[in-house]
ROMAR-56651 format. One record per residue: x, y, z of N, C-alpha, C in turn; residue number from 1. Coordinates in steps of 0.05 Angstrom, whole numbers, m for minus. Example, Ala and Ser with C-alpha at 12.3 -4.5 7.8 and 13.67 -1.06 7.14 Angstrom:
<sites>
- 264|m114|156|246|m90|156|264|m66|156|1
- 257|m45|142|273|m21|143|258|1|157|2
</sites>
This chain:
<sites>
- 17|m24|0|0|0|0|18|25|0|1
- 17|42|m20|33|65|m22|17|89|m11|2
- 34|108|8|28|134|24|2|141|7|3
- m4|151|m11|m32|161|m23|m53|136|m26|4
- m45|116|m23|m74|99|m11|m78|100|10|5
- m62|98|39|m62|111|63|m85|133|75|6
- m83|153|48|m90|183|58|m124|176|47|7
- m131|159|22|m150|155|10|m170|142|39|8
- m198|159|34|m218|148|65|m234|123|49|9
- m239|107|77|m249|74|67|m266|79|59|10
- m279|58|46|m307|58|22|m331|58|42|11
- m354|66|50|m373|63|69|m384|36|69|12
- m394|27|85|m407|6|83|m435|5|64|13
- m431|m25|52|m456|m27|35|m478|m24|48|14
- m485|m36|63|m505|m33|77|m523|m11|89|15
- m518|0|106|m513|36|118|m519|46|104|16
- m500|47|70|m504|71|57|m541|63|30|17
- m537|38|40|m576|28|26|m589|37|38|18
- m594|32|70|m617|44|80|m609|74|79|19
- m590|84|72|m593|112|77|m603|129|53|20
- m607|115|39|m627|120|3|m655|129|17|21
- m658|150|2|m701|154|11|m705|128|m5|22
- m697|124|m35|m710|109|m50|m715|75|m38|23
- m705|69|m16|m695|40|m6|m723|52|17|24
- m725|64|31|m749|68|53|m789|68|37|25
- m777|82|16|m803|90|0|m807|54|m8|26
- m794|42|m25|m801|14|m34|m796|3|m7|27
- m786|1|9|m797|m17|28|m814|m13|52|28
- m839|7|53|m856|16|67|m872|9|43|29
- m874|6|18|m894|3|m4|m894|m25|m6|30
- m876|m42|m2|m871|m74|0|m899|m88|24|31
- m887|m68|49|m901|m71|72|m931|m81|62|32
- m940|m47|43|m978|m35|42|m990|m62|26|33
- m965|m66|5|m989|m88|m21|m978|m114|m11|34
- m957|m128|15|m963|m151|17|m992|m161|26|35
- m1005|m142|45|m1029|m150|61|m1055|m151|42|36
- m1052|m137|27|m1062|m120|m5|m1070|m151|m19|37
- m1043|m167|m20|m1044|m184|m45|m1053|m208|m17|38
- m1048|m214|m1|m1063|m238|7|m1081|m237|10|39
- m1095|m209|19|m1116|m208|19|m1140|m216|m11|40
- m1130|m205|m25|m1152|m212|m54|m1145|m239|m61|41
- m1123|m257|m49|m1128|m279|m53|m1143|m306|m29|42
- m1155|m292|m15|m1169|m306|8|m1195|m305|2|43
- m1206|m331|10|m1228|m340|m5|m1256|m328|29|44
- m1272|m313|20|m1290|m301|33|m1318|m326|49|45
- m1317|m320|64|m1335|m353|78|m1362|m345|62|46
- m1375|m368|70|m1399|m363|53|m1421|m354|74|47
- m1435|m335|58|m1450|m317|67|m1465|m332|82|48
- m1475|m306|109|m1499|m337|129|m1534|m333|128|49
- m1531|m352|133|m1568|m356|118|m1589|m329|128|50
- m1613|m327|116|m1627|m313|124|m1635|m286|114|51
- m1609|m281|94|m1607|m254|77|m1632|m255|55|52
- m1643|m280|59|m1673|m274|34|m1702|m270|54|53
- m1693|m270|79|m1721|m270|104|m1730|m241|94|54
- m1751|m241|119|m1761|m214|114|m1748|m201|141|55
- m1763|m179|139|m1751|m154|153|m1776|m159|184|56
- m1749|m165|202|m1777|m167|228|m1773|m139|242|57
- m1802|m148|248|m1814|m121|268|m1824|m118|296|58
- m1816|m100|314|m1828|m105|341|m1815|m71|353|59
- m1844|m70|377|m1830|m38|385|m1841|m41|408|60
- m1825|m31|428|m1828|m47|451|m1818|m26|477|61
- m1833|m17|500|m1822|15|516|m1798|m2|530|62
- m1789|24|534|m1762|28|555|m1771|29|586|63
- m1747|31|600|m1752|36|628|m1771|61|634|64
- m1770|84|610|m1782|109|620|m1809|108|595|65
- m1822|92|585|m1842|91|574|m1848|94|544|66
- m1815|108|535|m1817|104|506|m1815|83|488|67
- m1824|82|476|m1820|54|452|m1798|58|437|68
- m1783|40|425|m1769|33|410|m1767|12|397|69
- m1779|12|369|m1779|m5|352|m1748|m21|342|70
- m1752|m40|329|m1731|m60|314|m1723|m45|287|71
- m1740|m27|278|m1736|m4|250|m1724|15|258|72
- m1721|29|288|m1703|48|289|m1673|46|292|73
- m1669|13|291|m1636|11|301|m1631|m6|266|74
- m1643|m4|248|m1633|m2|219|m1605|1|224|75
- m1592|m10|204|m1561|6|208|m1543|m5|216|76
- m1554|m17|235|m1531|m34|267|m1545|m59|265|77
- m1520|m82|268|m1519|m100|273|m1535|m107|301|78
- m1556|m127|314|m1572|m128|340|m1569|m152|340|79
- m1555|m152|366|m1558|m180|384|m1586|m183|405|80
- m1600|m195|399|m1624|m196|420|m1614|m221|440|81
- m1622|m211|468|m1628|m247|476|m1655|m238|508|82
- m1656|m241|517|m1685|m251|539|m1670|m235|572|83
- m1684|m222|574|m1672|m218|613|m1702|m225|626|84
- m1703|m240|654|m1720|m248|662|m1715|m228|694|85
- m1737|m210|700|m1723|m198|719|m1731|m200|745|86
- m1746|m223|744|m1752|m237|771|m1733|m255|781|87
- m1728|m274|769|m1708|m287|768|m1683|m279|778|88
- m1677|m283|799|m1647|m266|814|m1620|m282|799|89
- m1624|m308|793|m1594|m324|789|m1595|m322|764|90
- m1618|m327|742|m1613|m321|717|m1610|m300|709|91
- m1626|m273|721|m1617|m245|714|m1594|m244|719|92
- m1582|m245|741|m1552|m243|741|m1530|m253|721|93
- m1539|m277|711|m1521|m294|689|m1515|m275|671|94
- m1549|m281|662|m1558|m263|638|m1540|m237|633|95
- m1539|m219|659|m1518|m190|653|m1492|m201|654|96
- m1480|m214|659|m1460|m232|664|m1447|m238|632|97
- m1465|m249|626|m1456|m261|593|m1460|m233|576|98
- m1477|m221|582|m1487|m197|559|m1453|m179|561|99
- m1445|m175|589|m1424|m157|593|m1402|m170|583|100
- m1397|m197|579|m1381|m213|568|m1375|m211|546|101
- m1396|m213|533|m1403|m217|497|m1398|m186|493|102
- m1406|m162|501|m1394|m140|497|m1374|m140|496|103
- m1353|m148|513|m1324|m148|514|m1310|m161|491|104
- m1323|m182|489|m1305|m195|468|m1318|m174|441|105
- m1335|m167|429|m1340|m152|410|m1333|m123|403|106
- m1326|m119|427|m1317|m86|437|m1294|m77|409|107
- m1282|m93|386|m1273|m88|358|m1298|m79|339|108
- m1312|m86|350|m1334|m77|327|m1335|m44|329|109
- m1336|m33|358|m1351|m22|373|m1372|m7|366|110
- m1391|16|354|m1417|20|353|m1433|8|331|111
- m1419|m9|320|m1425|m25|299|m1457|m43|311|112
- m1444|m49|332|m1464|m72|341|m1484|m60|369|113
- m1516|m63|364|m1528|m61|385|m1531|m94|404|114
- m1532|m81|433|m1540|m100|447|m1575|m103|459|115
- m1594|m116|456|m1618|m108|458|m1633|m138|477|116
- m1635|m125|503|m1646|m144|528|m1675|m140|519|117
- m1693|m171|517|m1725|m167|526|m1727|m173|548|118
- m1738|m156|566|m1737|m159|600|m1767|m165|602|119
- m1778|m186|618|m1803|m195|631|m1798|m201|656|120
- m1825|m206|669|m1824|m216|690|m1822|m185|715|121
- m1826|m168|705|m1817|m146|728|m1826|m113|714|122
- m1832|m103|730|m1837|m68|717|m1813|m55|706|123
- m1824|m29|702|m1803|m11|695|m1787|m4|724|124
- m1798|m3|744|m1780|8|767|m1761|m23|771|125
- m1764|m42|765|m1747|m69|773|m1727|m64|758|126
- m1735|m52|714|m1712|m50|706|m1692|m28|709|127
- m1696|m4|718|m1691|11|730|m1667|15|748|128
- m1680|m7|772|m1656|m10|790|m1637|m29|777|129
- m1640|m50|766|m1628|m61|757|m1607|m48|741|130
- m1608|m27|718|m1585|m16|699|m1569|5|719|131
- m1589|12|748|m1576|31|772|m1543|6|776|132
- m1558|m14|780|m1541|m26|801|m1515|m43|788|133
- m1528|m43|756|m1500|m59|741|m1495|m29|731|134
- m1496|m14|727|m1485|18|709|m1485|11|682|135
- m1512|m2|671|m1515|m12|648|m1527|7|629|136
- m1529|31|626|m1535|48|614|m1522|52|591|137
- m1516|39|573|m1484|48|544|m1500|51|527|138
- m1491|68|505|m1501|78|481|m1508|51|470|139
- m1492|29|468|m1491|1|453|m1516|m17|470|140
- m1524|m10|488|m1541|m29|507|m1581|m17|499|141
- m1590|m32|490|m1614|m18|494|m1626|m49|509|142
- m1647|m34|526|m1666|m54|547|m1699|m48|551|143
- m1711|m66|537|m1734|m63|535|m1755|m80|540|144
- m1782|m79|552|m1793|m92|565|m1814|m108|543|145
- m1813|m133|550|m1826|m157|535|m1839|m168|554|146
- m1874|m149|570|m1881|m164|596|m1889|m182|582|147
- m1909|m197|563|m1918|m212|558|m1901|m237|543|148
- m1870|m224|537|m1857|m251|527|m1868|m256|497|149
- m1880|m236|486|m1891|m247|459|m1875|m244|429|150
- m1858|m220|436|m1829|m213|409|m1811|m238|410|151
- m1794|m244|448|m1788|m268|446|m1785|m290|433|152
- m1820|m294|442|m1840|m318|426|m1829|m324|396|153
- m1848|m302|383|m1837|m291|362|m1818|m297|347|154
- m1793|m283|359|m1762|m287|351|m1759|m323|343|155
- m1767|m331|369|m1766|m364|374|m1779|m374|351|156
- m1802|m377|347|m1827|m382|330|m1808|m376|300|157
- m1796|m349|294|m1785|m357|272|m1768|m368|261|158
- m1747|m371|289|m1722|m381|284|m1721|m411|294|159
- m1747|m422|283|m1749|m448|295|m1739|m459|313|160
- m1732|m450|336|m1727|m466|365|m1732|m445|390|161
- m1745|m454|399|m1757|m454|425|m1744|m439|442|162
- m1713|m453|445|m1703|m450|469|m1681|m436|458|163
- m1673|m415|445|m1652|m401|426|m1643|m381|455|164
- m1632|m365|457|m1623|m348|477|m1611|m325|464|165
- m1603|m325|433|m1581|m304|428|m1595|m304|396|166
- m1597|m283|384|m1614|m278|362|m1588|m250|345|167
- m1584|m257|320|m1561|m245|314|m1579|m224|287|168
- m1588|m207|289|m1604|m192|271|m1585|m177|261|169
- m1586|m174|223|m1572|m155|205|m1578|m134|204|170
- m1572|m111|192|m1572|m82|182|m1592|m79|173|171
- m1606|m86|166|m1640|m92|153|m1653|m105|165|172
- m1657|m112|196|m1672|m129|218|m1681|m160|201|173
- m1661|m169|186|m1668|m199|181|m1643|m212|206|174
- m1666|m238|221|m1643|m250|233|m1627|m273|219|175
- m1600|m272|222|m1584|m277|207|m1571|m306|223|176
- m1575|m309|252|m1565|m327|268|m1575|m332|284|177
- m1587|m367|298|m1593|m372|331|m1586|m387|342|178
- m1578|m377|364|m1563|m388|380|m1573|m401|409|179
- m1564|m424|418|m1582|m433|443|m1559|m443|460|180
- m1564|m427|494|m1536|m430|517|m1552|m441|532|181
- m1553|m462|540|m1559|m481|559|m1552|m471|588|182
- m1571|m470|606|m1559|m462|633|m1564|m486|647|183
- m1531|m483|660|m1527|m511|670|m1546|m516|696|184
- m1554|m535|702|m1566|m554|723|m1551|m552|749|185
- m1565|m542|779|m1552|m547|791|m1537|m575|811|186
- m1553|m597|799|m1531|m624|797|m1510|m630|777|187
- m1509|m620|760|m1490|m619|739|m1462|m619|750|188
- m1442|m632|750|m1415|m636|758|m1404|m660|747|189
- m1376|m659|743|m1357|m670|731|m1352|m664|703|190
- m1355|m688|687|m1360|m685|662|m1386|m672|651|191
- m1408|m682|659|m1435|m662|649|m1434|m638|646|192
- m1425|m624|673|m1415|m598|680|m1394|m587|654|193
- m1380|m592|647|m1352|m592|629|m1361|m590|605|194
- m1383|m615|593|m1398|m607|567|m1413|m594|561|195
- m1425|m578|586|m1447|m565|584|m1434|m534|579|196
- m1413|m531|585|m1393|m507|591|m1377|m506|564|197
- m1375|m522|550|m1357|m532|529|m1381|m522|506|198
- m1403|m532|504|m1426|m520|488|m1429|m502|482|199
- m1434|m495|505|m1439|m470|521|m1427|m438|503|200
- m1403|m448|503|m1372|m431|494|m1371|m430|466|201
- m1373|m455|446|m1378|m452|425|m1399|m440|414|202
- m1426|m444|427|m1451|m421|421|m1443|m398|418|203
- m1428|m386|431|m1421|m358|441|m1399|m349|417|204
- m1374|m372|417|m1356|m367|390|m1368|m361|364|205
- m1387|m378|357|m1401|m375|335|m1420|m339|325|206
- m1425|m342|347|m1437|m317|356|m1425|m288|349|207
- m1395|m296|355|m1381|m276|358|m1363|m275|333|208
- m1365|m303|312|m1355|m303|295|m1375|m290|273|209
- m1390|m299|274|m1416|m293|253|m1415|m260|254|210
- m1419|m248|286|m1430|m219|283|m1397|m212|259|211
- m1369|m213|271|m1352|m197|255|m1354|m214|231|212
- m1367|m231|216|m1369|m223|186|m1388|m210|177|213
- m1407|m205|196|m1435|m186|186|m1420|m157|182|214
- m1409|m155|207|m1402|m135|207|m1367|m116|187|215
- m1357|m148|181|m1333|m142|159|m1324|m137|131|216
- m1356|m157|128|m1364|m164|107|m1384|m155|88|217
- m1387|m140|78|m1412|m120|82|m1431|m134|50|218
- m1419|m152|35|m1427|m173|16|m1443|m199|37|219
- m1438|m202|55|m1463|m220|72|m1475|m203|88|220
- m1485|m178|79|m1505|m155|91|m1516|m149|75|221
- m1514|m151|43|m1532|m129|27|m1557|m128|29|222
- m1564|m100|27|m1594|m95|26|m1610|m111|3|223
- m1635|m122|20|m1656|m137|0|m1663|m120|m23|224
- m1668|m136|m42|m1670|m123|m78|m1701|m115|m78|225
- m1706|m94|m86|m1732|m68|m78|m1743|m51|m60|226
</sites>
C-alpha cells in the first residue's frame, strides 16, 4: 500500500449507505402496504350466512321510561337480542354476566353492534334498579320490556327453536343467526358440567364469529332487492 492509498478514506459500508437511500425506505414501506393487499384478494370469503332472503322483522317495545323503541329504528346496526328475566335473581344475574361478556369480546366492532335485552317478568322500576345497580346504561345497550314474552316468542317461532337465547339480527332487521346457551343444572358436575360449559362456549364463539363477518363483510349484509 503506497502513502496516497493511506490518505484515500475507506469505502462506506454497503449496507448503511442502502438504507440511507429515501428510494430504499419509499419501496420498502410500499412492499409492507401491497403484501397484506395481495393476500388479501387472494383469500377465499366464507360463505354468506343464511337468512339474507327472510323478511324484515318487526317489534316496538317501551323502555324503562315509557318510550318505545322499535326493531326499524336501530336499521343500520348489527342487533344482538337475547331474553332478561327480571324476577329471576340467578338467571338475571347470568344473563348480565354473559351480555357484559359478549360486549367485551366484540368491543372491535364497537358502535357497529347493538345489544338489545327483552326484559319480563318485572316493571319498569325493577328495570330501573337493575341498569342503577350494574351501570348498564351504554349507548350500545338498549333494554326493553317484553311483559308478555310475545317478540321473544316470536323471535323463537321464527327461528325455529324454542329455546334459542341469542338472536343475531342484520342491518336490515333480518335474523341472520340462533343461538341456544344451555344453563347448567344445579346437579350438573364433573363431566356433564364440562360439556355443558364446552357447548356452552362454542354457542357464544359462533356468535361472535358470525356478528364480525356481518359486520366485515358487508357482501353477507346487502340490502334486499326493492
Amino acid at each position: 500500500m503506497t502513502p496516497d492509498d493511506a490518505l484515500k478514506p475507506a469505502p462506506p459500508p454497503r449496507g448503511p449507505a442502502l438504507v440511507a437511500k429515501p428510494w430504499f425506505w419509499a419501496l420498502f414501506v410500499g412492499v409492507l402496504f401491497v403484501l397484506p393487499l395481495i393476500k388479501g384478494l387472494g383469500a377465499e370469503f366464507p360463505d354468506p350466512l343464511p337468512g339474507a332472503d327472510g323478511p324484515a322483522m318487526e317489534f316496538a317495545l317501551p323502555d324503562e321510561h315509557g318510550e318505545l323503541v322499535s326493531l326499524a329504528d336501530l336499521q343500520g346496526y348489527l342487533v344482538i337480542v337475547t331474553e332478561l328475566p327480571l324476577a329471576n335473581g340467578q338467571v338475571r344475574e347470568t344473563t348480565m354476566r354473559g351480555l357484559r361478556a359478549l360486549r367485551k369480546r366484540l368491543r372491535g366492532l364497537g358502535s357497529t353492534v347493538v345489544f338489545v335485552s327483552l326484559c319480563h317478568g318485572g316493571e319498569a322500576s325493577d328495570l330501573t334498579q337493575l341498569l342503577d345497580t350494574w351501570t348498564a346504561r351504554k349507548p350500545v345497550n338498549v333494554f326493553l320490556l317484553d311483559e308478555d314474552h310475545a317478540v321473544m316468542d316470536e323471535l323463537r317461532a321464527y327461528g325455529k327453536s324454542p329455546s334459542a337465547d341469542w338472536f343475531l339480527i342484520d342491518r336490515h332487521s333480518r335474523i341472520r343467526g340462533v343461538y341456544g346457551v344451555e344453563e347448567a343444572e344445579a346437579s350438573l358436575a364433573g363431566e356433564a358440567l364440562e360439556r355443558n360449559t364446552t357447548a356452552n362456549e362454542a354457542e357464544v364463539d359462533r356468535l361472535v364469529v358470525q356478528a364480525g363477518q356481518l359486520a366485515n363483510w358487508m357482501g353477507s349484509d346487502e340490502a334486499p332487492e326493492g
